[in-house]
N, C-alpha and C positions, 0 to 999 in steps of 0.2 A: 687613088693610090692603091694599090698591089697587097693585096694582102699576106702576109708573112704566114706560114705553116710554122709553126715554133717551137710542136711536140717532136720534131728528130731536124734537132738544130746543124746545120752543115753550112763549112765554108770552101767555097771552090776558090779553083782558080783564076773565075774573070772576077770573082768577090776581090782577090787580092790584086789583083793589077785596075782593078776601080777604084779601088783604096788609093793605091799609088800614083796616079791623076790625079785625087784629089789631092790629097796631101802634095804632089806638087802643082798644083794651081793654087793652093791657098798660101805655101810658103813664095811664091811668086808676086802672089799679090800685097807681100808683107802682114802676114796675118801670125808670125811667130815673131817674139822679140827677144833680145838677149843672150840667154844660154839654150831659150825653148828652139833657138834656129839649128845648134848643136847636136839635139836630141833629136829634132825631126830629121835634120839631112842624115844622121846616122840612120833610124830607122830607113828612110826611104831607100838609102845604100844598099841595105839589108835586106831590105823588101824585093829590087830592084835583081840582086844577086841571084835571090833564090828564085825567082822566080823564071830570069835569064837561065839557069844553072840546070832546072825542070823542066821535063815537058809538061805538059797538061795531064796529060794520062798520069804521069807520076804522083803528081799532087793529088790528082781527084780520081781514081783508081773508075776505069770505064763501067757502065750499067750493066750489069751482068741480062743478058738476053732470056725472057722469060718464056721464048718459041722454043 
């Protein structure tokens, strides 16, 4: 496994649309019950919006070139 850098904690963009796979693969596979199916498709809407709504570069502002 990949070891994680932890001291300048950062969340990109394919962080959030892997998120959003998972979370709809598990809500597909019946892994949320009741109200918890409520809250997850809400987030995933949410998730799903902004992420459609952004480009990449917006989200994760490009690496500034150190040449």
């Amino acid at each position: 496994m990949k070891k994680i850098d932890l001291s300048e904690p950062k969340l990109e963009y394919y962080h959030l649309s892997t998120a959003l796979v998972l979370i709809n693969m598990a809500a597909g596979r019946g892994a949320f019950r009741g109200n918890e199916k409520e809250i997850v498709e809400d987030l995933s809407v949410r998730m799903q919006t902004f992420l459609i709504s952004k480009k990449e570069e917006e989200v994760i502002p490009p690496r500034k070139s150190i040449i």
